[in-house]
Each structure stands twice: as C-alpha cells, then as structure tokens.
C-alpha positions in Angstrom: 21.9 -10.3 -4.2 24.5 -12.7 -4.2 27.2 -12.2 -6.8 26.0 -8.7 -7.8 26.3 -5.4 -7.0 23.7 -4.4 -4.9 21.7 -1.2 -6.4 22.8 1.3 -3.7 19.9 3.3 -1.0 19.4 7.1 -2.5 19.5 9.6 0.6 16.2 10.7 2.4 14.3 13.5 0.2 14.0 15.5 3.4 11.3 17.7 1.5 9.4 15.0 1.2 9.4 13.5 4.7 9.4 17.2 6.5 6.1 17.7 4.8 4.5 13.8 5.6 5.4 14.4 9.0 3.8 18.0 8.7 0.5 16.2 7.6 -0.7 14.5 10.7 2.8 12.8 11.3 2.6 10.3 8.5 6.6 9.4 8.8 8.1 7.7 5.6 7.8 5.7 2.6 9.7 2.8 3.8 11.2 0.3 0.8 14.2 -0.2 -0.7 12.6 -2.5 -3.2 13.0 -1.5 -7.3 9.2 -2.5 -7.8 8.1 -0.3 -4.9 11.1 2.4 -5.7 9.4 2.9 -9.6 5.9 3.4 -7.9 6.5 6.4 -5.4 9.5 7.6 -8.1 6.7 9.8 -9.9 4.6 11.2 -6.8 6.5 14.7 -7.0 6.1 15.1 -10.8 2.6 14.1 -10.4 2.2 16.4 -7.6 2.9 19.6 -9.7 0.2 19.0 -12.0 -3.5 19.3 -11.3 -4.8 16.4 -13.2 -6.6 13.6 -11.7 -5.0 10.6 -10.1 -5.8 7.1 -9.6 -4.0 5.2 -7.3 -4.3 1.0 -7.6 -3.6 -1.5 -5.2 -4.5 -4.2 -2.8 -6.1 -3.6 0.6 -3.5 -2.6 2.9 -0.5 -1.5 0.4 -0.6 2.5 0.8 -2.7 4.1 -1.4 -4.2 6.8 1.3 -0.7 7.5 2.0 0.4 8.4 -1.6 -3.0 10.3 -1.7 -1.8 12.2 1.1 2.1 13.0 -0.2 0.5 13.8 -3.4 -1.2 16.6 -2.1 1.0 17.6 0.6 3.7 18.4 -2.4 1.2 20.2 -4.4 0.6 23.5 -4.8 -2.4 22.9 -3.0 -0.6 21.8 0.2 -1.8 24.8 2.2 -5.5 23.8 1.7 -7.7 21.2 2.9 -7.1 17.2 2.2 -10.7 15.6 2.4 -10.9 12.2 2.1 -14.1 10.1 1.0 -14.8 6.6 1.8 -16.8 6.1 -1.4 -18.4 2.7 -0.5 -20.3 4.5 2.9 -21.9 7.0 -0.1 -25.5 5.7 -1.0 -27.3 7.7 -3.9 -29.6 9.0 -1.1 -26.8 10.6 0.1 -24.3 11.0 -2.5 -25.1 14.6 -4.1 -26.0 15.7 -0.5 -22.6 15.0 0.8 -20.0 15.9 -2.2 -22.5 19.3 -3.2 -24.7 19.9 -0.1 -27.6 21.8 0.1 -29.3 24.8 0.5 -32.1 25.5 3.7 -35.2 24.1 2.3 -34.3 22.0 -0.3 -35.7 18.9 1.3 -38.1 17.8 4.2 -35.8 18.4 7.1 -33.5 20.9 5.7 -33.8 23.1 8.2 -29.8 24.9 7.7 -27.8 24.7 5.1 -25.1 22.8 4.5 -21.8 22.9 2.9 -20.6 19.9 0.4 -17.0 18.3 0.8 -15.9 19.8 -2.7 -16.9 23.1 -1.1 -15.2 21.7 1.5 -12.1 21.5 0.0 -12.0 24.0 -2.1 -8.8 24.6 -3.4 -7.6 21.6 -1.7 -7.5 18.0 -2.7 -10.6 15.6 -2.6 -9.4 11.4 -2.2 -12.1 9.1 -3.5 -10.9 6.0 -1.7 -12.7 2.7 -3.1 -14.2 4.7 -5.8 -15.1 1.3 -7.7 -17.9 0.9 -5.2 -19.8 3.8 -6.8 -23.2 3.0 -7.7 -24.3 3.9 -11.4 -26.1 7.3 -10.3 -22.7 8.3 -8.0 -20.7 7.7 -11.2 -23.2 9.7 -13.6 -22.6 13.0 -10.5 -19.1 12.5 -10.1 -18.4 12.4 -14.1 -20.5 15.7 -14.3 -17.8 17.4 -11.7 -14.9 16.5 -13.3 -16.0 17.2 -17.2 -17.7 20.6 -16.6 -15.4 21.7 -13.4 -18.8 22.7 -11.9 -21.7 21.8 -9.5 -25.0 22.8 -8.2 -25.9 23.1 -4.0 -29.3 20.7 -4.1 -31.9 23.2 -3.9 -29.5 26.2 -5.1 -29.9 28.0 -8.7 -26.9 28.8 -9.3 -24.0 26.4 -10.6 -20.5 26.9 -8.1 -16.8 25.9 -9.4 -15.4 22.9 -8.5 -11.7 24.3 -7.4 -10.3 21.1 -6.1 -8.2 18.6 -7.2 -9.8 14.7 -7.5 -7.8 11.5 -6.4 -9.3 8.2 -6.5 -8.3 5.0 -5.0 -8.9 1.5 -5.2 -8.4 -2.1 -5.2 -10.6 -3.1 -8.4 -9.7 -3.6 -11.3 -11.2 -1.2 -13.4 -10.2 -1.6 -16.6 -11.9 -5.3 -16.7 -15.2 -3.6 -14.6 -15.0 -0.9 -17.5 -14.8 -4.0 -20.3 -17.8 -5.7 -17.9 -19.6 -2.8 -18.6 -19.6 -2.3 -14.7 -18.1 0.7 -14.3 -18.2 3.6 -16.9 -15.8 4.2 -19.5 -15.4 7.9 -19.7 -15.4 8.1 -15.6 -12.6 5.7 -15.4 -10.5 7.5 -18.4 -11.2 11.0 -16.8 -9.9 9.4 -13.5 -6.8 7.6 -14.6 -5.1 10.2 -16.4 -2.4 9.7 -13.8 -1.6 6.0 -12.7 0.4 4.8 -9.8 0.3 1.3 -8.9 1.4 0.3 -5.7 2.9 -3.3 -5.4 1.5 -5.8 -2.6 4.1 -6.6 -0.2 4.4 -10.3 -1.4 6.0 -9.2 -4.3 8.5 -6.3 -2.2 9.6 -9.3 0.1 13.2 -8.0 1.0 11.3 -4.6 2.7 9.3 -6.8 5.2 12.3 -6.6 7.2 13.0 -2.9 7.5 9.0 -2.5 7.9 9.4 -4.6 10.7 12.1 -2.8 12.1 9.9 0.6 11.8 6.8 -1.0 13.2 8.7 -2.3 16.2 10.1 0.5 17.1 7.0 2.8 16.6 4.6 1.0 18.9 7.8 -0.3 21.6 8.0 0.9 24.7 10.9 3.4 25.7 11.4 0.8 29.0 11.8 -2.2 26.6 14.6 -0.7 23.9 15.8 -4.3 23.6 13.2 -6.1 22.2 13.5 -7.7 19.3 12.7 -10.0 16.4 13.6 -13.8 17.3 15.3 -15.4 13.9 12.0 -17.8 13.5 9.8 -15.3 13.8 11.5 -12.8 11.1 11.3 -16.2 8.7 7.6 -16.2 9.2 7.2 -12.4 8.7 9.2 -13.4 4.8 7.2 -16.2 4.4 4.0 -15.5 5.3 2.3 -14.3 1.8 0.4 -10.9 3.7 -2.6 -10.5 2.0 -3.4 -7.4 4.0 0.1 -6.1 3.1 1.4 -3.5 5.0 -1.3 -3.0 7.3 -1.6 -6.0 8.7 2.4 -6.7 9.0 1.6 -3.4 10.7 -1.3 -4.7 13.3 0.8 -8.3 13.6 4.0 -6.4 15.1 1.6 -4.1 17.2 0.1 -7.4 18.8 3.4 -9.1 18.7 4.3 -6.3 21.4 1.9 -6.3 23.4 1.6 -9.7 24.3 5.3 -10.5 23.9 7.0 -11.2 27.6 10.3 -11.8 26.6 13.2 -10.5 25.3 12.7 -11.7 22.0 9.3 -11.7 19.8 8.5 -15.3 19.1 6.2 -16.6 15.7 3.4 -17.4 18.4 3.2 -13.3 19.6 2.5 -12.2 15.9 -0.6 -14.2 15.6 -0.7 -15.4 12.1 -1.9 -18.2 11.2 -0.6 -21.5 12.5 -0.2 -22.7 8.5 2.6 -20.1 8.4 4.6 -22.3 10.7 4.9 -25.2 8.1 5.8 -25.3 4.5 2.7 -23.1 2.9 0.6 -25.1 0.5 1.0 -24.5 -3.2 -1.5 -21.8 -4.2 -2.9 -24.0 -7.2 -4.0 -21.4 -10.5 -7.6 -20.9 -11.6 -6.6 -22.6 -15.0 -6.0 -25.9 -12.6 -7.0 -28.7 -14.1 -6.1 -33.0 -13.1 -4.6 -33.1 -16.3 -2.0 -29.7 -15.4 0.7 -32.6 -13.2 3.9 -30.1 -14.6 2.4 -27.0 -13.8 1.9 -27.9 -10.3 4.6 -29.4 -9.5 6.5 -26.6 -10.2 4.1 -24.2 -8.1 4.8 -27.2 -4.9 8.7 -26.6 -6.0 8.4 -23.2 -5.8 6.9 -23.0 -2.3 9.9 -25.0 -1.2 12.1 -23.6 -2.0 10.9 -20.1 -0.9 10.3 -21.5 2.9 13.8 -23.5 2.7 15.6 -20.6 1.1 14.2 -18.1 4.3 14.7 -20.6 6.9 18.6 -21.4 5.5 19.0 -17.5 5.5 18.0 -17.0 9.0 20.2 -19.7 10.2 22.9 -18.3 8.5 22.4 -14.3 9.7 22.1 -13.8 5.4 25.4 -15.6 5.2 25.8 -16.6 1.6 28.8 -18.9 2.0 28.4 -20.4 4.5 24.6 -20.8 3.9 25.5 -22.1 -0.1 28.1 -24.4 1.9 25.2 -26.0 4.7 22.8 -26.3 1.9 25.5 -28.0 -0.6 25.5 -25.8 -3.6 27.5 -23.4 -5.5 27.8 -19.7 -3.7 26.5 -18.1 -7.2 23.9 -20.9 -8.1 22.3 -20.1 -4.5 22.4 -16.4 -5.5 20.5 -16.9 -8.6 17.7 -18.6 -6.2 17.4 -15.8 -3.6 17.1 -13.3 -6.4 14.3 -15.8 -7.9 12.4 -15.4 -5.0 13.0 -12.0 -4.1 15.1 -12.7 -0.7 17.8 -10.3 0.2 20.4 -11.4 2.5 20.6 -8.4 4.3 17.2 -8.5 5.4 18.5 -11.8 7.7 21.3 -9.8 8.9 21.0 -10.0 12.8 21.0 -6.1 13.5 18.0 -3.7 12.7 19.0 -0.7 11.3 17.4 2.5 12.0 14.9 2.0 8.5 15.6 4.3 5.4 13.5 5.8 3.1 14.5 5.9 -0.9 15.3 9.5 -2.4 11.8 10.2 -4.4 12.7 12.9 -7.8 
C-alpha cells in the first residue's frame, strides 16, 4: 500500500503446480493476499501427515481444490482421490455406498459391489459438505475413523479402512457441535487439521489477477485483445461475491461470451444492477432504531469503499495524483486503501500474466 513497502510475490513452488496440473489440470492457487497466503502456507506440511483434515469455508472459495493439492502432495498421490458429495448420501444409502455390499445382502443384490473406501484404498476420500450428514451417517462415519475398520453389508468379516479422510464444508461446526447438531467426537476426530479458506470479500486486492486468469482461460486465441474496461474492473472490487471465486469465475466466462467489443463492459458480467450504484449498508443482526452511530459508520464505510475503487480506477492505481483529485494527503489516502483492502496495483492498466505465491 501506499507509503509502505509492499510484502514482495515468493516464486512459483513448481512442485506444487507440476503436480495440480498433473491432477486433471487444476492450474494454480492464484493470491497474493497475506489472509489467503497463511491458508494454503500449511497444505504441504499437512500433506505429509496422514491425519484427518477439515477444510472451512464459504460456497465457492476452494475447498475441493485444497482437497485435491493435499492429496496430490501426499504420499498417497499415486492412488485414487474419491470425492463424496455428502448431502446426495441418504441413510438408505449411506453404508451402501462408503462400504458396499456383498451378493445377497439385500432384495436386489444380485452382484456385489465395492464401497468408495474400498474404492480408494490407499488413496484419499473428500467428504465435501459433511455438515449435512444425518445422525445415523455421522454414527457410520465415526466408527471408520475410530476403529480404522469397516464391514461389506452382508459380509462377516471386518476390512481396513487404508485411506486417508478429508472433509469439507461451509458450516460452522463448532456452533452445530454446541447446538447439539452435529456430534462432538465426529467433529474433533475430523478437525485434527484445520485450514480455513478466506471468502474473496475479505482477499479484495486478488480479484484482479483472478480476473486476469479467468479471462484468459475461457478467451479465445482470435480475440487476444480483449480486455477488462476500467468500470467494469471497479465493479468486479466492489461487488461483495458471495459465491466467491466461483462465481467471479462463471461472471468472466459470461462476460466473454456475450462481450462484442473490444473491451468487457459492467453490463457483459451480469451482476446485479445494485452493483452499479453505491451498495447499500449491510445493517448487523444486533441492529436496532436506537444503534444511529453504528450505522452510520457501516453507510460511511460503504462509501468510502465504492469512492476509494472508482478514484483508483480513474487514476490507473495512481496514488498522487489520485490523493491530489480527491484532496487529501498522499499517506492519509494510503492508510484508507489499506483499511479497505485495495491495492493500487490491482488498478494498474496492464494484466500481468497471474502468479501464484511460493507454498513451504
């Protein structure tokens, strides 16, 4: 920011990117942001051990994806990565499909069938969403990773369970745990790693090189001058994302396909026309009539976020002469981008080729 030295971009780990690309050409962790930096900072160390993993975040922010390197710099790499949509798992179904069963050991069994722990045997099994396990699917899992063992339905015979277990999700399941909705020795057996993954709201000054990487990925080779129009790259930093990555990810895909100029306007992403003026003040729970101070500093806030990003884009992340148009002092301004996370080189007019941070 503005009157400080900026924390410089580590190298690429190439180790790290050879082996996403390897797994069903995943690319890179994209982010230069220290929030985002701490996160994916301990996915190697956690890689070498065999413990459980679970990974938090919203909708959207990455959590298959740090599934994914997790596994891919294991020891386990050279075995299967079976991932689990926990939600689409009804107790009818559940032992069925993580233990499978033998020929006969229900009306229609006709063959036998092999679980996805047998599956991935040896490998890595991601529990994506698992806070949507009913009470029974929580009683079977638990079992599995305390005893290290199941039974085939129908079998008599208990098998090892040689695979590793990663969960996901975008609960929070400490407070479901203190609800009593979720059970306490599942959640401990599944947290003892934690990464948390921040939502991209709070990573503002990466939306650009996301950007940047999404608009290249999906533009075509006859078209290698399109880019981002200066009011369009203030709405992408404004614009709050609460499908985070993802959906920055779908609004730059539609934004080139029905773009017809040179440029991609705010219309061809298709957010939401709000974005295009001043966002309304997102008012607490807690709000009551009585609360005037509080909210006038969340209505000050949003100002000065949306008239921060719009002077920066007029300015090409021109400090000077963006501290001179808007009348203040050059470090006073600085102290207001770093405030609300807005990096001036992210309104720089050129698009770098995006870099990843150097994970150790």
């Amino acid at each position: 920011m503005s009157g400080e030295q900026d924390t410089p971009v580590d190298p690429v780990n190439e180790r790290l990117i050879q082996k996403l690309r390897e797994a069903q050409g995943l690319g890179m962790f994209i982010g230069q942001a220290p929030v985002f930096r701490r996160a994916i900072a301990q996915i190697p160390a956690i890689a070498q051990s065999d413990a459980t993993v679970l990974i938090c975040g919203e909708t959207g922010t990455g959590k298959e994806l740090v599934a994914r390197a997790i596994h891919y710099l294991s020891p386990r790499a050279a075995f299967p990565f079976i991932a689990v949509n926990c939600g689409a798992l009804p107790d009818t179904l559940l032992e069925d499909e993580l233990f499978g069963h033998e020929r006969g050991a229900f009306t229609d069994a006709r063959l036998g069938r092999r679980g996805l722990i047998a599956e991935g045997e040896k490998g890595t099994l991601f529990l994506d969403e698992v806070g949507t396990l009913t009470d029974r699917a929580q009683m079977a899992l638990l079992r599995v990773l305390q005893d290290k063992t199941y039974r085939v339905l129908g079998a008599c015979r208990e098998e090892q369970a040689d695979v590793r277990f990663v969960a996901a999700t975008n609960a929070h399941l400490k407070q479901r745990v203190e609800a009593g909705t979720f059970r306490a020795d599942l959640y401990y057996r599944l947290c003892v790693f934690t990464i948390s993954l921040p939502p991209l709201r709070e990573r503002r000054e990466d939306i650009p090189l996301l950007a940047a990487h999404f608009l290249k990925m999906y533009t075509a080779p006859d078209r290698p001058d399109l880019q981002l129009s200066p009011t369009a790259r203030a709405a992408l930093l404004t614009f709050d994302w609460p499908g985070n990555v993802r959906e920055l990810e779908h609004a730059i895909l539609r934004a080139v396909q029905v773009c017809q100029a040179s440029g991609v306007e705010v219309a061809d992403l298709g957010l939401p026309q709000e974005t295009n003026h001043p966002p309304p003040p997102a008012f607490p729970q807690s709000w009551t009539p009585s609360s005037f101070k509080a909210m006038k500093k969340v209505s000050v806030d949003a100002f000065e976020r949306e008239y921060l990003a719009h002077l920066m884009t007029t300015h090409h992340g021109n400090v000077s002469q963006a501290s001179h148009a808007a009348g203040k002092d050059r470090r006073e301004l600085g102290r207001l981008l770093k405030k609300h996370h807005l990096d001036p080189k992210a309104f720089a007019p050129a698009s770098p080729e995006p870099t990843a941070p150097r994970i150790k």
